[in-house]
C-alpha positions as CSV (number, residue, x, y, z in Angstrom):
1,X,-26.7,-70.1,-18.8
2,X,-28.6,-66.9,-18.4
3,X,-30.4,-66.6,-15.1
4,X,-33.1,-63.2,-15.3
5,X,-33.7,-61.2,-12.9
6,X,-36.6,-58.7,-14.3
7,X,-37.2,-55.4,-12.4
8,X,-40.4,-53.5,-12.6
9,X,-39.9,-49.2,-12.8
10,X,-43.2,-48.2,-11.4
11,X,-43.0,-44.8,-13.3
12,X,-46.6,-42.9,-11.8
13,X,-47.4,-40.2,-9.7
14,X,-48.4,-40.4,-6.6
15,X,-52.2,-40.7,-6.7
16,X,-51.6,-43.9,-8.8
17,X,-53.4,-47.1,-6.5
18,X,-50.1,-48.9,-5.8
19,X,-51.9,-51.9,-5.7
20,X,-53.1,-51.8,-9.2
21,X,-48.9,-51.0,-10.1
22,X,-48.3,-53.9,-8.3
23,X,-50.4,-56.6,-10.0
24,X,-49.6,-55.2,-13.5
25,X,-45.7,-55.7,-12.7
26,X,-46.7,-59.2,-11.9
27,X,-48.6,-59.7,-14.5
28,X,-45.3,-58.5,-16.7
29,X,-43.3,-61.3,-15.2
30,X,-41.1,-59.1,-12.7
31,X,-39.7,-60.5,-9.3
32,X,-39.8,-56.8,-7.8
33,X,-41.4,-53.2,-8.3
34,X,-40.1,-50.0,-7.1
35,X,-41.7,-47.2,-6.9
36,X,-40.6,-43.3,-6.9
37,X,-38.8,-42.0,-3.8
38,X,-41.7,-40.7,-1.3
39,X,-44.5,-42.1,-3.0
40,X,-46.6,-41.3,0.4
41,X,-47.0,-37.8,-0.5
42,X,-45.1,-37.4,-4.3
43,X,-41.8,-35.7,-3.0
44,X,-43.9,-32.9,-2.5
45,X,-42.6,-29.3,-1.9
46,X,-43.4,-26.6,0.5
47,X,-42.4,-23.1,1.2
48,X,-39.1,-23.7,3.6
49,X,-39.9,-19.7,5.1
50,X,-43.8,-20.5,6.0
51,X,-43.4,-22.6,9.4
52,X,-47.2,-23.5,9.1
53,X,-46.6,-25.2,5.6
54,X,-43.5,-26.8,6.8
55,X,-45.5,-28.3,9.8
56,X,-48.7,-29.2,8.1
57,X,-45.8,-31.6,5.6
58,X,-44.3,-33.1,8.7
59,X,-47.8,-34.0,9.9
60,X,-48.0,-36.2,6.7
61,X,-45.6,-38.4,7.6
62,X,-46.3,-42.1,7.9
63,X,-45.2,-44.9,10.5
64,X,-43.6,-47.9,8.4
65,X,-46.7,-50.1,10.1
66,X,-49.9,-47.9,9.1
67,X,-52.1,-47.9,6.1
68,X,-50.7,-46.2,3.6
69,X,-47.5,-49.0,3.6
70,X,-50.3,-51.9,4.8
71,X,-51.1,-51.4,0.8
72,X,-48.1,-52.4,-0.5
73,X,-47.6,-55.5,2.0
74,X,-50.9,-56.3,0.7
75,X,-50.4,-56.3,-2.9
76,X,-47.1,-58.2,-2.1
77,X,-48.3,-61.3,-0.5
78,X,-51.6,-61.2,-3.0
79,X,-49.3,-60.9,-6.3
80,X,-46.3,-62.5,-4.8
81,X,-43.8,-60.6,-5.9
82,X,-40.9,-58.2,-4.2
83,X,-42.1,-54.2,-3.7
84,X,-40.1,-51.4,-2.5
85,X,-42.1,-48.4,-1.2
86,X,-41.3,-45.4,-0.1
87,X,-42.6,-42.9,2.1
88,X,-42.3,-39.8,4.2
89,X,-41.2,-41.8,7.4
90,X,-42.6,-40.3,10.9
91,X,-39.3,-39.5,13.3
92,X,-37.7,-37.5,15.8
93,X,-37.0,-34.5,16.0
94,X,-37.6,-34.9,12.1
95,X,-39.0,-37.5,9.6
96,X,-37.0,-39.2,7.1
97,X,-36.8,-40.1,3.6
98,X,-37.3,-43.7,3.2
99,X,-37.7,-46.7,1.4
100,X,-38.9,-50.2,2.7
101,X,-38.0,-53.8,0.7
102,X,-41.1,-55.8,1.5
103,X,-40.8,-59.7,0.6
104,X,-44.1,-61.9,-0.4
105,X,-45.0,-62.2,2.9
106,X,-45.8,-58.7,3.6
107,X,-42.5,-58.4,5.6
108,X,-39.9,-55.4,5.9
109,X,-36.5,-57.4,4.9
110,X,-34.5,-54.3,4.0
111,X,-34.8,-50.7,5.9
112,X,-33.0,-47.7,4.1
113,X,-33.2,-44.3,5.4
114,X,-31.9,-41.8,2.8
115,X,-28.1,-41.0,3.8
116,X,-27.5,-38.1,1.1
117,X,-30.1,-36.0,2.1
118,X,-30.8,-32.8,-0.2
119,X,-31.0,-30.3,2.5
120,X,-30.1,-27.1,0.5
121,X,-34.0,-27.2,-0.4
122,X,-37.5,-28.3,0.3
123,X,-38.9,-30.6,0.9
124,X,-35.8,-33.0,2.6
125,X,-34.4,-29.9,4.0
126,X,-37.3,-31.0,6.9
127,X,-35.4,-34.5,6.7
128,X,-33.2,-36.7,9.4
129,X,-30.4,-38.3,7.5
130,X,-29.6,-41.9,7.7
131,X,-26.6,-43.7,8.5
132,X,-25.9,-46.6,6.7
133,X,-26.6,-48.7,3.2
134,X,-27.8,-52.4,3.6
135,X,-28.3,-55.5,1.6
136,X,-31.2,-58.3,1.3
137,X,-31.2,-61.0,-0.1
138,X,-34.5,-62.0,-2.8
139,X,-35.8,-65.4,-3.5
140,X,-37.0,-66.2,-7.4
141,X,-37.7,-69.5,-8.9
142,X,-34.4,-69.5,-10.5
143,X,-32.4,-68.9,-7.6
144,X,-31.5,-65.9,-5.8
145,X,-29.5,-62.5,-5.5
146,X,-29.0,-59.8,-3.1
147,X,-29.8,-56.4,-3.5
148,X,-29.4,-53.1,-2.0
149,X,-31.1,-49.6,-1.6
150,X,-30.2,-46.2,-2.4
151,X,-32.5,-43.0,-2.8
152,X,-31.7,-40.7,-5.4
153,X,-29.1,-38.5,-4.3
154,X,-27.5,-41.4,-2.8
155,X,-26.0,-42.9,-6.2
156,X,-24.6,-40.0,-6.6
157,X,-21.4,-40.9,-4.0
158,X,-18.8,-43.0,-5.1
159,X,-19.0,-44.7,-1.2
160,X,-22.4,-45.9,-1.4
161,X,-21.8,-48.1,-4.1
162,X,-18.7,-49.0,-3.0
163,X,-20.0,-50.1,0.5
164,X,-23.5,-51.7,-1.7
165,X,-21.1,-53.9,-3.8
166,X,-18.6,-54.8,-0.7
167,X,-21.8,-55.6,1.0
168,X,-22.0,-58.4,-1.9
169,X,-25.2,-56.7,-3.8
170,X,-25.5,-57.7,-7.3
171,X,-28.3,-55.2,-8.2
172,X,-29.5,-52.2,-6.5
173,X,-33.2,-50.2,-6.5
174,X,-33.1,-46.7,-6.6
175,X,-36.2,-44.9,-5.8
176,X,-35.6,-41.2,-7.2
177,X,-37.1,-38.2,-7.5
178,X,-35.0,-35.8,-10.0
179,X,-34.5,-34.7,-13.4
180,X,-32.7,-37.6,-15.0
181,X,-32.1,-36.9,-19.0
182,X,-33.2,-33.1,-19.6
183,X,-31.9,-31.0,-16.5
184,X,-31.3,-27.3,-18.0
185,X,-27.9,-27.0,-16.4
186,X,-26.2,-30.6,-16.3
187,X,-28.4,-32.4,-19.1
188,X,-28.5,-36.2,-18.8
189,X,-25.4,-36.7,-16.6
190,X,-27.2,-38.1,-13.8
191,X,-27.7,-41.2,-16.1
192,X,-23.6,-41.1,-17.5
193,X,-22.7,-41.0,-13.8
194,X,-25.1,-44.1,-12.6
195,X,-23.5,-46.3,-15.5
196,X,-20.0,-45.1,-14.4
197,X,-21.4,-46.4,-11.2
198,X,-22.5,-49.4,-11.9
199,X,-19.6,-49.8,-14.0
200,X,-17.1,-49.5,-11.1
201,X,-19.1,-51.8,-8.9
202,X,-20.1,-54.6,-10.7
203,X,-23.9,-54.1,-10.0
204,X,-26.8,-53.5,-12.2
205,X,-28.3,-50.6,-11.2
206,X,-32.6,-49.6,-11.6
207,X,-33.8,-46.1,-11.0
208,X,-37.6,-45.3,-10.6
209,X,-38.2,-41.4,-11.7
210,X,-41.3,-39.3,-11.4
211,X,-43.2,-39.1,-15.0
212,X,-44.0,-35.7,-16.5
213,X,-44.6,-33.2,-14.8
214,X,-43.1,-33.8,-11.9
215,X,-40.4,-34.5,-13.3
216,X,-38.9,-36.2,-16.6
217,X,-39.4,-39.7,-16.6
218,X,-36.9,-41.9,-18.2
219,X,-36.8,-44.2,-15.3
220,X,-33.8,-46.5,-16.5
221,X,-31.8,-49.3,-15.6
222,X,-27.7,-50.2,-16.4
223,X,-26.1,-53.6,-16.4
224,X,-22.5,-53.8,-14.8
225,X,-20.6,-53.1,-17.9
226,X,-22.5,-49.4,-17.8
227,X,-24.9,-50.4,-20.9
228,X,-28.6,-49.1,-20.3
229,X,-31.0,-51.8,-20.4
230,X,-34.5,-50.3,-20.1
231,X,-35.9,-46.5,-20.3
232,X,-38.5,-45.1,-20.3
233,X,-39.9,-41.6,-21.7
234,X,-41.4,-39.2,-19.7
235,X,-44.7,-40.8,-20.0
236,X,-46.5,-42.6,-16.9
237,X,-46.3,-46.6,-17.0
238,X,-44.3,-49.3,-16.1
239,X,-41.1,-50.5,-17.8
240,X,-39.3,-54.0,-17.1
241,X,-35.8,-54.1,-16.9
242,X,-34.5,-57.9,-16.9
243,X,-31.2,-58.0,-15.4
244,X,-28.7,-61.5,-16.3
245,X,-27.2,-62.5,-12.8
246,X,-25.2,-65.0,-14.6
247,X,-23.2,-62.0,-16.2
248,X,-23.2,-60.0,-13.3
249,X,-21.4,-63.3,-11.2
250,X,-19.0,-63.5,-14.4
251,X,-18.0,-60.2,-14.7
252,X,-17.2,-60.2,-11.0
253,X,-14.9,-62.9,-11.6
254,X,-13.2,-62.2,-15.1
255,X,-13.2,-58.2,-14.6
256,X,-12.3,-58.7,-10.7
257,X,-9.7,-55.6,-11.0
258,X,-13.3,-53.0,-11.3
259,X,-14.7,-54.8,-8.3
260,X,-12.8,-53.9,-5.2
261,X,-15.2,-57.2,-2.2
């Protein structure tokens, strides 16, 4: 029996009201929306040789309890329905790169501060890295699963999936903020290795991108056999990816040599 899991991939820029994201994933019948890795201020580059600039983008950070992430918690407990947001998270000596899983009550259940930090160039190369990959559990009216956070960069290393899917994640939500299918140098590989991921883990795996022009779109999503399930172009909008936990919990058991618990 098929049991659906449907993930929204809130595909806008920044100055998109998250609220209104939020209420049309809803209204599309998703359990959770994620949005593009440091929605707070769109990923947004400085110059990494003007100290002045450099300050100026620290200042925008955010405290995981202010305004800008009140919105989401809002829209959550309005719409009922799962949100991760991300923001430019205020720290010391440096911010970080983060991502928050906020249930229907408005309430932080998952906390993931990027690990794989990209700090050969703006803007991360301001950033703190994080230490650790976590898991939280999601409640739908068909049951349940457990999820986990990476942000961009992170799916890229073999150990984060590895320590996700030991964690017992079934899916995990990647906010990202990268060229995914149209990168002048490596092409679309970014997508080839996040189904090799999945693959290897026996997770389905949902990445939120930027749209055109900040970068290419085609926000996506994989199921554990490495099969993509939803993508988008490079358009803004929202695309549904509906994932089967039933398959997920059978390939685990009849494929149990890919997935290492």
């Amino acid at each position: 029996m098929e049991i659906p899991f449907r993930v929204a991939l809130a595909q806008y820029l920044s100055d998109c009201d998250p609220e209104v994201v939020v209420t049309e994933a809803k209204n599309q019948g998703a359990e959770v929306v994620v949005f593009p890795e440091m929605y707070s201020n769109g990923h947004a580059w400085f110059d990494p040789q003007d100290a002045l600039a450099r300050e100026r983008w620290r200042r925008g950070a955010h405290q995981c309890d202010d305004g800008f992430i009140e919105q989401f918690r809002t829209a959550a407990r309005a719409c009922q329905i799962f949100v991760v947001a991300t923001l430019l998270e205020s720290g010391e000596p440096n911010p970080y790169n983060s991502a928050l899983l906020i249930d229907t009550n408005g309430r932080t259940i998952l906390h993931h501060r990027k690990v794989h930090v990209a700090d050969f160039d703006s803007p991360e190369s301001a950033c703190e890295r994080g230490s650790q990959f976590g898991v939280a559990e999601i409640r739908t009216t068909l049951g349940s699963t457990t999820v986990g956070l990476m942000i961009c960069m992170d799916r890229e290393f073999p150990a984060a999936g590895i320590s996700l899917s030991r964690a017992g994640a079934e899916i995990v939500l990647v906010p990202n903020c990268c060229t995914l299918a149209t990168d002048p140098a490596v092409g679309d590989v970014r997508i080839a290795q996040t189904r090799g991921r999945a693959f290897e883990t026996v997770m389905g795996i949902a990445v939120a991108n930027y749209p055109a022009p900040r970068c290419d779109g085609h926000s996506f999503a994989t199921d554990p056999r490495g099969r993509i399930i939803a993508m988008a172009d490079d358009s803004s909008g929202l695309t549904i990816a509906t994932f089967d936990l039933a398959d997920i919990r059978r390939q685990r058991t009849e494929d149990s040599f890919r997935w290492c618990p």
